[in-house]
N, C-alpha and C positions, 0 to 999 in steps of 0.2 A: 439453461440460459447462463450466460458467463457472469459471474460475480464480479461487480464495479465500485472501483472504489476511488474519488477524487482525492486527491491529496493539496496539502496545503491549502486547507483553508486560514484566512483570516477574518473573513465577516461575514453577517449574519445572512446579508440578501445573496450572497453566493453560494451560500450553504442550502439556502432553500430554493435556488433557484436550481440545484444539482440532486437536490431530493425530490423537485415536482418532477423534476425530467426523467426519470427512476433510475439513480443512483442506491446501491446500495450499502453501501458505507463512508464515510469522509472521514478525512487525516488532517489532523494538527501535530505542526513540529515545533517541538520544542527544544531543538538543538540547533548550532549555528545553521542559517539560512536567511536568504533574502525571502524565504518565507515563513521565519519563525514568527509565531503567536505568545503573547503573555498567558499564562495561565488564566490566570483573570477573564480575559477575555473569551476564550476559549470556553471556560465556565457559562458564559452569559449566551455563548451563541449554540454551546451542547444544550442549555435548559431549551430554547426554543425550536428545538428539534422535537420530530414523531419517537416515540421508543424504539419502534421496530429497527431505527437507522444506527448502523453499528455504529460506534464514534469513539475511532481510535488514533490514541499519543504514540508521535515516532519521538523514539530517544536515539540518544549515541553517546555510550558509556556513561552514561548518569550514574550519579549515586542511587544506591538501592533504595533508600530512604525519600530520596529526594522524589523519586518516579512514584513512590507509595504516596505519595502526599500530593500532588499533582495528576494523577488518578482518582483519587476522594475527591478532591476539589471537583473537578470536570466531571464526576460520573463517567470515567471513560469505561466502553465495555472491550477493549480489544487494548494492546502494547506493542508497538514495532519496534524492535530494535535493530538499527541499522550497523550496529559498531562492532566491538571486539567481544559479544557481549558471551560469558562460558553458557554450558547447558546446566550448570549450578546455578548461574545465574536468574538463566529463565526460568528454572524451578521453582525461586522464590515468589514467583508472581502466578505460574497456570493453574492451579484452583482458583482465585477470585476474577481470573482475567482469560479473553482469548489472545493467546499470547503469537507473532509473528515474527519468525528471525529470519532479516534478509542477508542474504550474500553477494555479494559482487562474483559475477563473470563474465566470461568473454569467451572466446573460442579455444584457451585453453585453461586458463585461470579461474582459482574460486571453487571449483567443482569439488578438490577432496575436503574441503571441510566439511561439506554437509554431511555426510554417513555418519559422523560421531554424532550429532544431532537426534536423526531418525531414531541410532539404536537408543539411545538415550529416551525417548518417548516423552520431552519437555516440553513439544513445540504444538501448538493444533495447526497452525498454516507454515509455508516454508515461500519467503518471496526472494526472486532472481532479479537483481537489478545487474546494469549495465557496470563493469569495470572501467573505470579512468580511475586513473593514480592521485591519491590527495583530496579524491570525492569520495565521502561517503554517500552520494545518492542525489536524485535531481541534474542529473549526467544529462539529458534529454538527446542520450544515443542508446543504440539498439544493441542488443545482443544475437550469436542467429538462434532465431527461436528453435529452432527444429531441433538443438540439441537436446530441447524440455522431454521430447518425445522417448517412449524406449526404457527411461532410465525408472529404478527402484527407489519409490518415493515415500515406501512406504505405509501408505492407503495416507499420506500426510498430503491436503491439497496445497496446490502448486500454484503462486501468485506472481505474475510476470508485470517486471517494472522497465522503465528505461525508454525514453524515447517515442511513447506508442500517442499515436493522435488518432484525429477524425482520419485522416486519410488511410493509415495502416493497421488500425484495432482489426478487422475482419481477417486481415493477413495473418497477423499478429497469433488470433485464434485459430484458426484454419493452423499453420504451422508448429502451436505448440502443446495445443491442445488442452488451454490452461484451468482450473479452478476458476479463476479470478485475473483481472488486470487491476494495474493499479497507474492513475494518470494524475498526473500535476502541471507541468510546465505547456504541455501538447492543448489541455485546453485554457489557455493565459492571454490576456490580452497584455499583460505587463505581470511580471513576477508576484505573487499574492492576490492578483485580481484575477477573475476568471473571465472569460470569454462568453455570454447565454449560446451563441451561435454555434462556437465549437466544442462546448456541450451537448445540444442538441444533438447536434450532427455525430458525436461520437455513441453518444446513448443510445442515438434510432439507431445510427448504423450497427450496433451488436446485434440490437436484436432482430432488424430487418435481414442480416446475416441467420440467423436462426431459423427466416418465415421461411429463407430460400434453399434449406437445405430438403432433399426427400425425404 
């Protein structure tokens, strides 16, 4: 079964309304965004979470300190970094954390950085989000997935970001044959709010995708 992970939360009842629906992980960003969270907050809506529910902080180029202390606050158990961020970098953080470093690409772009990652063995997940120039992420465009396929990752599971909704999650898997999706904007009814409907409809539809395979 495909690993699901909401992004951009900001309140408590859409957090639990994407856990009863079985999600299993949510994102809090804490970098510019129409859907950045205060820490603060983000604290009070991790506590009223099940354990089992990963609940992981995306950054983009934070300070090293700063992300340590916003991590304790939150109990976060995962770290996304979306930015420039080195593989020294993420070092400092994957013993206490599972740590996720996303990359932008596109059909040619983004692809050679990742191998110094892999050899480097800093990261536990490796997520592909869509390239637009001047985004780091929440692009709500696709990439073609089918390049996920093929390539040396590693044995490091493979989290595909960018654009994926109720309508094309099944595709989305089917062509890339991913670890994990990771969805923000696709189930929104307005920017930070989520949608229960196109939730729903995204969640069943992964795994009604899985009843129907032989």
């Amino acid at each position: 079964m495909t690993w699901i992970k909401i992004c951009g939360i900001t309140n408590l009842e859409d957090a639990k309304t994407a856990v009863d629906l079985g999600a299993d992980a949510l994102g809090f960003i804490f970098a510019p965004s129409k859907r950045r969270v205060e820490p603060e907050k983000a604290r009070e809506i991790c506590k009223g979470l099940p354990e089992r529910i990963e609940k992981i902080g995306v950054f983009v180029d934070r300070d090293l300190n700063e992300v340590k202390e916003i991590a304790a606050l939150c109990k976060l158990t995962g770290l996304q970094f979306h930015g420039k961020e080195t593989s020294e970098y993420c070092r400092e953080f994957n013993k206490a954390y599972m740590v996720i470093k996303a990359f932008r690409v596109d059909g040619k772009k983004g692809w050679g950085e990742i191998p110094a990652y892999i050899r480097a063995k800093v990261v536990h997940r490796i997520l592909l989000d869509t390239y637009v120039q001047g985004m780091s992420g929440g692009t709500g465009r696709t990439f073609p997935w089918t390049l996920v396929k093929g390539k040396d990752w590693g044995n490091i599971p493979v989290i595909i970001a960018g654009g994926i909704n109720p309508s094309n999650a099944a595709e989305a898997i089917r062509e890339a044959c991913p670890f994990g999706i990771d969805v923000g904007s696709g189930v929104e009814r307005e920017p930070g709010q989520k949608d229960r409907e196109k939730l729903k409809k995204l969640i069943c539809g992964v795994k009604n995708f899985y009843k129907q395979q032989p």
